[in-house]
Every structure is written in structure tokens, then in C-alpha cells.
NUKOL-845642 format. One record per atom (N, C-alpha, C): residue in one letter; x, y, z. Coordinates in steps of 0.1 Angstrom, whole numbers, padded with zeros to 4 digits, always signed. Each point is the difference from the previous one (the first is absolute). Example, Ala and Ser with C-alpha at 12.3 -4.5 7.8 and 13.67 -1.06 7.14 Angstrom:
2
a+0132-0057+0078 a-0009+0012+0000 a+0009+0012+0000 s-0004+0011-0007 s+0009+0011+0000 s-0008+0011+0008 
end
This chain:
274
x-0188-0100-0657 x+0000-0014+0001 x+0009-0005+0011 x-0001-0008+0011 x+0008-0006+0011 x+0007-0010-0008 x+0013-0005+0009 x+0006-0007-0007 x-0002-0013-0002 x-0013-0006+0007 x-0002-0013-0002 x-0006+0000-0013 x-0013+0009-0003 x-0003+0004-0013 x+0010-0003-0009 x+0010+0009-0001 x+0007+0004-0010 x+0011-0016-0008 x+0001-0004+0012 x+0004-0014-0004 x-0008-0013-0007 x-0014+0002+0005 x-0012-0003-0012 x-0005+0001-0009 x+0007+0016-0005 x-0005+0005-0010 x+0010-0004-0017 x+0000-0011+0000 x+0010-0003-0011 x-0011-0010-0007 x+0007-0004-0013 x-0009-0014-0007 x+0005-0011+0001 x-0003-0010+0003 x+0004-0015-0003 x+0006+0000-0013 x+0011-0009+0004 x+0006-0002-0020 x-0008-0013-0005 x+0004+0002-0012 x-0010-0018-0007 x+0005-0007+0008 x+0013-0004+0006 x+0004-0011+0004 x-0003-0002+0013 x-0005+0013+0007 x-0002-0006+0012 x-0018+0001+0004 x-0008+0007-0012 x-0013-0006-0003 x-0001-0017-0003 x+0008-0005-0004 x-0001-0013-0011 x+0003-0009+0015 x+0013+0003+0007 x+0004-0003+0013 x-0010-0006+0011 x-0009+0013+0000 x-0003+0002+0015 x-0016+0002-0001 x-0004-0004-0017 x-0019-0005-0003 x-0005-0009+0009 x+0002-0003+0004 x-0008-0007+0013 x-0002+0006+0014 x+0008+0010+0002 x-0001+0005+0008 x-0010+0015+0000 x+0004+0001-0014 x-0009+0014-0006 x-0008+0001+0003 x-0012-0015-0012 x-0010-0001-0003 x-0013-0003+0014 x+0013+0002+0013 x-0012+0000+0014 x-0002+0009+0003 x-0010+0006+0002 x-0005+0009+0008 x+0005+0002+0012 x+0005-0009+0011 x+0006+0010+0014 x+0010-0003-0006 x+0007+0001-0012 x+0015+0007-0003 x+0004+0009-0009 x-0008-0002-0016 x+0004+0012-0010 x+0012-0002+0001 x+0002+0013-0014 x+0013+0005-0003 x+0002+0008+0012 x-0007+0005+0010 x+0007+0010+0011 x+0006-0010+0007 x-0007-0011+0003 x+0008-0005+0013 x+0008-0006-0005 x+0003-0006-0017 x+0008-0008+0001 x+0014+0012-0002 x-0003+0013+0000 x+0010+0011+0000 x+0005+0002+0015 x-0006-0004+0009 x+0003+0002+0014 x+0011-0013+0000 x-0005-0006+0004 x+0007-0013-0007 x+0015+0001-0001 x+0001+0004-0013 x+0011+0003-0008 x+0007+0012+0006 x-0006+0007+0008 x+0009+0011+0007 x+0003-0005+0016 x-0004-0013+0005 x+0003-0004+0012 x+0013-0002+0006 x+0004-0001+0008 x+0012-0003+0005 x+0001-0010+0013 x+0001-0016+0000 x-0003-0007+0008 x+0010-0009+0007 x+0007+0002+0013 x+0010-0008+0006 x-0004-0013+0003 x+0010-0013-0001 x-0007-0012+0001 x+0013-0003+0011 x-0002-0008+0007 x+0012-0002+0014 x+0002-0016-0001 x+0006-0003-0008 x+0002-0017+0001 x+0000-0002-0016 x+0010-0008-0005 x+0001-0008-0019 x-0009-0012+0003 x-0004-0004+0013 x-0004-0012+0001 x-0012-0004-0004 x-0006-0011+0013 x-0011-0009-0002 x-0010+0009-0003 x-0001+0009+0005 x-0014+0014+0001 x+0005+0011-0012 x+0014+0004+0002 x+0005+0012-0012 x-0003-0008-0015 x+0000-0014-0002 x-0003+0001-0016 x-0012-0004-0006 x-0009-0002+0006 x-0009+0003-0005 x-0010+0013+0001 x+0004+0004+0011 x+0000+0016+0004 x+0006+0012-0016 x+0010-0004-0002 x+0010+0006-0005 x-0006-0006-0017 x-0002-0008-0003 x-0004-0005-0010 x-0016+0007-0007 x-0004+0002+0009 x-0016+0001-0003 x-0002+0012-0002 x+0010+0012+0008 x-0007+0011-0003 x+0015+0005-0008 x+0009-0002-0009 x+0009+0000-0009 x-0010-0006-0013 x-0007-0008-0001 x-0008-0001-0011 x-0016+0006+0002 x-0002+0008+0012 x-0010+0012+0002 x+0003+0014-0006 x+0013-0002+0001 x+0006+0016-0007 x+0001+0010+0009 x+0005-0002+0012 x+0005+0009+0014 x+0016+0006-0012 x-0002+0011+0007 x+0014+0006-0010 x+0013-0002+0008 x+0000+0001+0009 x+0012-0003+0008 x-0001-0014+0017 x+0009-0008-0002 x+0001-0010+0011 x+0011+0000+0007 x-0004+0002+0010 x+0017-0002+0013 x+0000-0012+0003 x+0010-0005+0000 x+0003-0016+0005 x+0014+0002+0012 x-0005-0002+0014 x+0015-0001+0010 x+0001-0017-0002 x+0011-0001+0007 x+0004-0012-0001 x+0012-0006+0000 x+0004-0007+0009 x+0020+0001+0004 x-0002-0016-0005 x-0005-0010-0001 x+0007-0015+0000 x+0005-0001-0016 x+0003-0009-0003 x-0002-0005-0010 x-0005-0013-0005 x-0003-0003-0014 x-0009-0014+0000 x+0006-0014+0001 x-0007-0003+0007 x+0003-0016+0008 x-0010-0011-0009 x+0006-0010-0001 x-0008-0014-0006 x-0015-0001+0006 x+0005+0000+0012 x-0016-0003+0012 x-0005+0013-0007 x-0003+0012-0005 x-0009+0007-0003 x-0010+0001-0015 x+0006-0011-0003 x-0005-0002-0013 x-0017-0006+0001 x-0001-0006+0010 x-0014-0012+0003 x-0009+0010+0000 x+0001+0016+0002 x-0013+0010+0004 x+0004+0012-0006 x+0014+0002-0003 x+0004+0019-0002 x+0002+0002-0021 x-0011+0001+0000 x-0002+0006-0018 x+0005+0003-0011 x+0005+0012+0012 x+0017+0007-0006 x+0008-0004-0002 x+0007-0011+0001 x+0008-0009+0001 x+0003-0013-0010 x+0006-0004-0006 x+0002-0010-0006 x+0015-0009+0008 x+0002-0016-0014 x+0013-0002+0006 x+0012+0012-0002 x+0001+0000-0008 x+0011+0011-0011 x+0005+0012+0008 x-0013+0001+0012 x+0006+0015+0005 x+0005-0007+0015 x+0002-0010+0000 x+0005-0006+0017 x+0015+0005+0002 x-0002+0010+0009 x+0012+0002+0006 x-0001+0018-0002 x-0011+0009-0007 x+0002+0011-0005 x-0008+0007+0005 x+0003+0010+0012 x-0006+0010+0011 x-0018-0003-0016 x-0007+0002+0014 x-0012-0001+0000 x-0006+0009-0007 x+0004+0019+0000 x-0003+0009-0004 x+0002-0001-0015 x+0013-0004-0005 x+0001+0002-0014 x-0006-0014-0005 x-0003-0014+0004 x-0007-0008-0006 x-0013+0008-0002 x-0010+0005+0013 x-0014+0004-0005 x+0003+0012-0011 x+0007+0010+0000 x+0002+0013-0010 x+0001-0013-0014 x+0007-0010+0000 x+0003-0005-0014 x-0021-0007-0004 x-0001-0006+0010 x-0012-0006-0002 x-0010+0008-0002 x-0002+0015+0006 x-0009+0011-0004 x-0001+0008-0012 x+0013+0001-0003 x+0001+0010-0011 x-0002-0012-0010 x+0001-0015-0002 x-0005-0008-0010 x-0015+0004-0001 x-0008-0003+0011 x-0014+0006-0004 x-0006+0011-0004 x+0008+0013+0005 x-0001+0011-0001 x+0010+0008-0003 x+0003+0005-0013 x+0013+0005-0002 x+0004+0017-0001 x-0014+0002+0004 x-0003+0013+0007 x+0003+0002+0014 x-0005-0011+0004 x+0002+0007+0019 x+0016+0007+0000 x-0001+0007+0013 x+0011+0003+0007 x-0004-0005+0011 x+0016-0006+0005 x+0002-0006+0007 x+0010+0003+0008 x+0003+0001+0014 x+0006+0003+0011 x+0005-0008+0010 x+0011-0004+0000 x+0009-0010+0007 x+0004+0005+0012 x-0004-0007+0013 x+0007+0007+0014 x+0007-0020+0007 x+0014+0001-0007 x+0007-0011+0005 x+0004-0003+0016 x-0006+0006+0008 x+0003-0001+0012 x-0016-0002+0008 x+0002-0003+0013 x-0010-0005+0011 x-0004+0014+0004 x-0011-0003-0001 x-0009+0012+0007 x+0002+0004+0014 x+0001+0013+0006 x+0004+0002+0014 x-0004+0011+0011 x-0001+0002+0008 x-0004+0013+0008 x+0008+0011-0010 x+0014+0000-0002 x+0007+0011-0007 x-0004+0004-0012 x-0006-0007-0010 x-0003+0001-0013 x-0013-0003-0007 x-0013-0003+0011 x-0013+0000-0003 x-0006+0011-0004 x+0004+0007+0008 x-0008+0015-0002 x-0001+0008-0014 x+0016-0005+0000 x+0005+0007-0016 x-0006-0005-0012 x+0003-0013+0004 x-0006-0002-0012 x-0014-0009-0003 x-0008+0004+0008 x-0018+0000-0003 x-0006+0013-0003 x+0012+0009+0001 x-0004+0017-0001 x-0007-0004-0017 x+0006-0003-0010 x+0000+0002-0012 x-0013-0004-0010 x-0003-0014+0010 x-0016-0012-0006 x-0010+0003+0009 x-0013+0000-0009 x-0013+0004+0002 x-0002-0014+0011 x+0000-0011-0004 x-0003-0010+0005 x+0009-0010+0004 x+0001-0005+0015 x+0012-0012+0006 x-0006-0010-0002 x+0006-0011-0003 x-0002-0015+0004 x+0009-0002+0002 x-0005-0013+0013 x+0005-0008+0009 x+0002-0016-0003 x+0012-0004-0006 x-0006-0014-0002 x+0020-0008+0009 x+0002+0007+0010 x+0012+0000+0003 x-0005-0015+0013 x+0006-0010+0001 x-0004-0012+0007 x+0010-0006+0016 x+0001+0017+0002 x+0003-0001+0018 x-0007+0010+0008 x-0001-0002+0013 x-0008+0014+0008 x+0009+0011+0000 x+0013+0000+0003 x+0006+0017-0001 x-0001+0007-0014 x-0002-0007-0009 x-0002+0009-0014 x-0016+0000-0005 x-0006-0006+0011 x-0014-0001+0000 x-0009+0012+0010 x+0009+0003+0009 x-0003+0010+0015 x+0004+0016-0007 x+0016-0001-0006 x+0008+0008-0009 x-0012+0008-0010 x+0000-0007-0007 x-0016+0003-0016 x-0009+0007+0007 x-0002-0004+0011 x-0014+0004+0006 x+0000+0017+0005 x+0012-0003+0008 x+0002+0016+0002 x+0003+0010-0009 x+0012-0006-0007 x+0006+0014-0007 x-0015+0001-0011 x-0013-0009-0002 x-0008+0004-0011 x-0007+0009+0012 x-0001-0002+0010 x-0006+0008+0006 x+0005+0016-0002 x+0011+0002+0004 x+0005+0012+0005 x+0003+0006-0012 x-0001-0010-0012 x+0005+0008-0014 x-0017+0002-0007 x-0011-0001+0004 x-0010-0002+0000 x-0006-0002-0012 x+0007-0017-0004 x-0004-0005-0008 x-0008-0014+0000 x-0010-0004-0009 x-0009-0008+0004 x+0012-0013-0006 x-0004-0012+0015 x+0010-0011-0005 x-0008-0012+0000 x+0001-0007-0014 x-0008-0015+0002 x+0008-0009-0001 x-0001-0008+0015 x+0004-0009+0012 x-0003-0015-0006 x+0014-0012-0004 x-0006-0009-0003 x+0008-0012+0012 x-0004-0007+0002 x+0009-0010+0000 x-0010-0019-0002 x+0014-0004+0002 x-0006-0022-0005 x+0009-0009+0010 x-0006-0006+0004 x+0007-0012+0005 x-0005-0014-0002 x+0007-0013-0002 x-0010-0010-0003 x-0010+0002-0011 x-0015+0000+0004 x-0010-0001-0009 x-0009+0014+0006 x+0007+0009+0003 x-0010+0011+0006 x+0007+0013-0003 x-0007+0007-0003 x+0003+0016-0005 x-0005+0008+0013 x+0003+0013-0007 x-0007+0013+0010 x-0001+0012-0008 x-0006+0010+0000 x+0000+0006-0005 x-0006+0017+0007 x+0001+0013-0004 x-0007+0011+0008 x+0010+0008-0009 x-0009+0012+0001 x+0006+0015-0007 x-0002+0009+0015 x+0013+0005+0001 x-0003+0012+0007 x+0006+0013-0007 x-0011+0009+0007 x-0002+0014-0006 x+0005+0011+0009 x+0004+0010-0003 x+0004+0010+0010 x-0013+0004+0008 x+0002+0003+0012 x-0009-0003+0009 x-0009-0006+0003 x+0001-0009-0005 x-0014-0014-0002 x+0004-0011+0006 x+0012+0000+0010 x+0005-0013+0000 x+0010-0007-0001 x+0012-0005+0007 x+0006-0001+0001 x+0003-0019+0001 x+0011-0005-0008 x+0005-0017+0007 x-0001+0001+0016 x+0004+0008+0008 x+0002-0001+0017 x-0012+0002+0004 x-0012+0005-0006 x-0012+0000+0003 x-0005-0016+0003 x+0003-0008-0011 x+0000-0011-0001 x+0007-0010+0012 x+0013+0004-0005 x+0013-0010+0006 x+0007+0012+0010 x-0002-0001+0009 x+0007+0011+0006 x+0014-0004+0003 x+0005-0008+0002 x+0006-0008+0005 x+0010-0011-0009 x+0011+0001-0005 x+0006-0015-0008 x-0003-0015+0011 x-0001-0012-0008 x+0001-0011+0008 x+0013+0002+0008 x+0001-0013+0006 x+0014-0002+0003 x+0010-0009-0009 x+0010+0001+0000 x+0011-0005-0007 x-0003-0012-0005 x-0002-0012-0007 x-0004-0012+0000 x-0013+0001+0002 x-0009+0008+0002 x-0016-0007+0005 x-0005-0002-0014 x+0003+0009-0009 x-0008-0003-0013 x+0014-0003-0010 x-0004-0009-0009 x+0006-0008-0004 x+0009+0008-0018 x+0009+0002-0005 x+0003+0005-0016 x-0005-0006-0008 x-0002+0002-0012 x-0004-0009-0010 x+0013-0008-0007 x+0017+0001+0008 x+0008-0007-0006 x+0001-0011+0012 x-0009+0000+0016 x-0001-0010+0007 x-0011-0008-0003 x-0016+0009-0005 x-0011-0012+0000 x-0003+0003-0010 x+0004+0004-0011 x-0003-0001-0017 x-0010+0007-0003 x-0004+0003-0013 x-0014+0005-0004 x-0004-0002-0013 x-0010-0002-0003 x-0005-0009-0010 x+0001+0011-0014 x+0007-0007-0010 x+0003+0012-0010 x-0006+0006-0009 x-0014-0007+0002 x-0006+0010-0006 x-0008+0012+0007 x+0001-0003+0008 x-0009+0012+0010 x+0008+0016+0000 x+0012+0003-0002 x+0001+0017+0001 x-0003+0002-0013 x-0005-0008-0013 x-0006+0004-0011 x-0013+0004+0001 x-0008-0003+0014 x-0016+0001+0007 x+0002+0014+0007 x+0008+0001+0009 x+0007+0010+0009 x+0002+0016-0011 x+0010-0008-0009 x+0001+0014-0007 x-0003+0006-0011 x-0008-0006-0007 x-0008+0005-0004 x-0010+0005+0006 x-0009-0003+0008 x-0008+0011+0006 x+0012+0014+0006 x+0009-0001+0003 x+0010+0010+0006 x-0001+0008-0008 x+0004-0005-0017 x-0001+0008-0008 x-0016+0007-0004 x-0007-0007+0003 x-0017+0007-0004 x-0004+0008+0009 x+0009+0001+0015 x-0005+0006+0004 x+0011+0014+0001 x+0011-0001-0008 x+0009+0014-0003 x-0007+0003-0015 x-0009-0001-0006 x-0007+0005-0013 x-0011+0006+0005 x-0005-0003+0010 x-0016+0006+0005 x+0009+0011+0005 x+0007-0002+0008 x+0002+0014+0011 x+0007+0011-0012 x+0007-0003-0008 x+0004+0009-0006 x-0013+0010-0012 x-0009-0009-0003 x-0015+0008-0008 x-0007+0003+0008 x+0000-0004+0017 x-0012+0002+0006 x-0011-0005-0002 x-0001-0011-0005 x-0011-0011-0001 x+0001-0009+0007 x-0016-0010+0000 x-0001-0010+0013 x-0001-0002+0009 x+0000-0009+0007 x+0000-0002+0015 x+0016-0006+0003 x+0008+0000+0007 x+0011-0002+0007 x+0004-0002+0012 x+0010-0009+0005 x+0000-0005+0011 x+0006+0007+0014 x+0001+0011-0006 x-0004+0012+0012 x-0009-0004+0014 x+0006+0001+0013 x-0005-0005+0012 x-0009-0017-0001 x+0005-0006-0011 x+0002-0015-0006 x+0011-0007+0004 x-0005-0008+0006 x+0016-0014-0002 x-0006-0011-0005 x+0005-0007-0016 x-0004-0010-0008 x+0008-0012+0004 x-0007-0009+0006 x+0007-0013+0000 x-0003-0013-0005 x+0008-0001-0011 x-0002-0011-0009 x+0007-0018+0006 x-0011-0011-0001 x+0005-0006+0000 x+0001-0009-0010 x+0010-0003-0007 x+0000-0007-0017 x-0002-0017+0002 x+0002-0003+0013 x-0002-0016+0002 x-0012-0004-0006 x-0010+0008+0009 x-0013-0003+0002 x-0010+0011-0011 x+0009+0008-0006 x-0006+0012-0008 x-0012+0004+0008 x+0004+0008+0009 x-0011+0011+0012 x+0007+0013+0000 x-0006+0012-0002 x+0004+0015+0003 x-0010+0003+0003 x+0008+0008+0014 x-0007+0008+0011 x+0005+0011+0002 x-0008+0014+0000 x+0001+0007+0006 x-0003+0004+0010 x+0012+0006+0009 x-0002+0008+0011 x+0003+0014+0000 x-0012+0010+0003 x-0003+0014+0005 x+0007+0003+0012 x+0006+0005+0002 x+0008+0008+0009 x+0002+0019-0002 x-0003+0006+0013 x+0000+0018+0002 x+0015+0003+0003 x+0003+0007-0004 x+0008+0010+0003 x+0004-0005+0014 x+0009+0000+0010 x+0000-0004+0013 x+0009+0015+0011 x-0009+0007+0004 x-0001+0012+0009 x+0018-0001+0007 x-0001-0011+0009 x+0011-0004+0000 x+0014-0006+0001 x-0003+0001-0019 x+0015-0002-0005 x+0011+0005+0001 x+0010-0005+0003 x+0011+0012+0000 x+0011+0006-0007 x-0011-0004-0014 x+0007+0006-0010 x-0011+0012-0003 x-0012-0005-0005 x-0014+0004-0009 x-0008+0010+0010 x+0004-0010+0012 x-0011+0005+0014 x-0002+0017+0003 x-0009+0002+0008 x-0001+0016+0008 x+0015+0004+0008 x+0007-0008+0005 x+0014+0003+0006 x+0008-0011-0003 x+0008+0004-0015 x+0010-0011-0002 x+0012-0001+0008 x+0005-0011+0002 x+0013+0002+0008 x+0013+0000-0010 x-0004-0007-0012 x+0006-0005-0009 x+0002+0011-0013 x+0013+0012+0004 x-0001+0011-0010 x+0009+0001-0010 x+0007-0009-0002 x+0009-0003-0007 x+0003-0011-0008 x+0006-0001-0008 x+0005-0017-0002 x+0011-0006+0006 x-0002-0015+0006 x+0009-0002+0008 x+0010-0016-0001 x+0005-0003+0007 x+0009-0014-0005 x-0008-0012+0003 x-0007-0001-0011 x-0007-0015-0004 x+0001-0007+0004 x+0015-0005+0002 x+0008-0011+0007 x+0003-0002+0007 x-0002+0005+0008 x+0001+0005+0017 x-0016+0000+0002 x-0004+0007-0004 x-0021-0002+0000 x-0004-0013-0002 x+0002-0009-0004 x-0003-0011-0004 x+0010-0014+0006 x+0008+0005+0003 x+0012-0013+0013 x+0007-0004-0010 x+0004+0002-0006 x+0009-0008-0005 x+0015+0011-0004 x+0003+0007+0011 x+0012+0001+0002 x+0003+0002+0016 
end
């Protein structure tokens, strides 16, 4: 028996039959998938606008383990869109407010706290550990960052971000595709705007991330269609999503036939703003 087997091979208890019957009683999930499931291990990059509903949905899917990075702590302004968060926890690093708000829903999960900013020096390490990255981090150096080290750690990462009244969305896969396939390039400094200069509407990373999370349940049973060589772009004004199909891009110089790009490198320097 391999060891993915072997970790399958156990029973559901009553309580996590009674739990997780809705998920059972479907056909593309069963007791096996909802046992995959339960043996998953998923990094989430941001407590925020995108990490809690991210964080929320598949903590009451029954993923067994959740990484949460994340250096701020919670601010008043993050209350209008971030889940995790209430008043009570204003002022209290971001990591242990979502751990307190997860293990309320799920007092099974394990949960994994990385209180610092994600970096060229400590990417690598620690995406070694989770099956599956999400990205819901709302700058381009920890956006360009995700991209690679999921590459080079060759893990599949689903890519969210929101601004205003407009999402985005895409899964990439090891060798299927790359963010620089896409965006080769960061804007420039000011050309595109934060969401703490031009706001964003608060209910929309509840739109954003949830699918984020629907689309880290598929990849982990291997069901569905997914947004693999997909970029979803939602706009919530006008309620329109569109997809766009995009290949693999020859090249890229990350993904491409001759990468230039073999390492991970300083973001912030890559992006201008130091």
C-alpha cells in the first residue's frame, strides 16, 4: 500500500460523518475525498480581504491543516471586508485573531502561524510542507514572490486579487503556466492604484474567495474544470465574468524554454519601489 493510500485507509468517526454529510452524500466527493480532505495541508498568504473567506470555507470543508503568514496586525479599516476579524481583536497580529476565529468553527483543524512577511529567504521553506498555496497577499512583490517560489517549489498556486468593484482570478499549475506568462512585468510605482488609496467594495473578496477556495477543493480530489491557463475576471458593479484562456508562454522567463529567472529574487527592487 503507498503512502497516500495508507492515509485513506482509516474510518470516519460519527462526528466527522455527522460533520462533513453533505459533503459525503456527493458523488465527486465520498468518504474518500472527504478523507483527502482531511489529510490536506493548505498555505493561505494574507489574514485579509481574500485569506478569510479563503480561510473560512475550507476550515469548515475539513482540510486538516492551514498555514496562515502574516506580519500586520488588525486595524479598524479592516473590519468593512476581513471575516476574521472582529472589534475585540483590534490591535491583535492578524495570525492569532484568524487561529482564534478558525478553531471556533473547527476545533479540529491544525493550525499554523507564520508571524512574519513572506520573503526570497523564507519562501522556499516554508511552501515545502502544503499541498496547495494561496495567494490573497494585496501588493505585487508578494504577488511576483508566490508566483515563483510556487513555481520552483512546484506547487499549484491559486492567484486572487480585488480592487474597487473588480476581482481576478487564475490557478497556476506546475508547468502549465505561470503569473509572468501573464504579467511579465510589475506596473510601475503608482500606475495601479492599493485598495487603501482607491478602496474596494466589501463585499467582493467574499466573491474572490470563495471561488479561491473552490478552486483549492477541486485541485486537491482532482475534480472539475479549473482555472488553469484561465484568468477570471469579475466585475461586481455590473455583475459580468469573463473568462480569459491563455497558453503557457514559450517565452517566459520563468516557465519559458530558456528561463532567465532561476532563482528567487528581491521583489522590491523588481517592482521599484526601493
Amino acid at each position: 500500500m503507498n503512502k497516500e493510500n495508507s492515509k485513506l485507509n482509516y474510518k470516519l468517526t460519527p462526528k466527522q460523518i455527522q460533520k462533513y454529510s453533505r459533503h459525503i452524500v456527493m458523488p465527486q466527493i465520498g468518504s474518500i475525498g472527504q478523507r483527502k480532505l482531511l489529510n490536506s495541508k493548505i498555505l493561505i498568504i494574507g489574514a485579509g480581504g481574500l485569506g478569510s473567506p479563503v480561510s473560512i470555507y475550507l476550515a469548515l470543508a475539513g482540510i486538516g491543516e492551514i498555514g496562515i503568514i502574516d506580519m500586520d496586525s488588525v486595524e479598524i479599516s479592516n473590519l468593512q471586508r476581513q471575516l476574521l476579524h472582529t472589534e475585540k481583536d483590534i490591535g491583535l497580529k492578524k495570525t492569532q485573531s484568524a487561529k482564534n476565529t478558525l478553531l471556533s468553527y473547527n476545533s479540529d483543524l491544525e493550525i499554523k502561524t507564520y508571524d512574519y512577511a513572506l520573503s526570497s529567504e523564507n519562501a522556499l521553506e516554508v511552501f515545502a510542507d502544503y499541498d496547495v498555496i494561496i495567494n490573497g497577499a494585496d501588493n505585487f512583490p508578494a504577488r511576483y514572490l508566490a508566483n515563483d517560489a510556487a513555481y520552483f517549489s512546484k506547487k499549484p498556486l491559486v492567484d486572487g486579487s480585488i480592487l474597487l468593484f473588480e476581482g481576478q482570478l487564475s490557478t497556476y499549475q506546475p508547468n502549465q503556466g505561470c503569473y509572468r506568462c501573464l504579467f511579465p512585468n510589475p506596473p510601475k510605482p503608482g500606475e495601479v492604484p492599493s485598495c487603501a488609496e482607491a478602496g474596494v467594495l466589501g463585499m467582493l473578496p467574499g466573491i474572490v474567495g470563495s471561488i479561491q477556495a473552490t478552486e483549492t477543493v477541486k485541485l486537491i480530489l482532482n475534480i472539475g474544470e479549473n482555472l488553469t491557463n484561465k484568468l477570471l475576471l469579475i466585475d461586481a458593479l455590473n455583475i459580468q465574468f469573463k473568462t480569459i484562456k491563455y497558453k503557457q508562454n514559450p517565452d517566459c522567463v520563468l516557465c519559458g524554454q530558456k528561463p532567465s529567472v532561476k532563482e528567487l529574487i528581491n521583489y522590491e527592487n523588481f517592482c521599484g519601489l526601493q
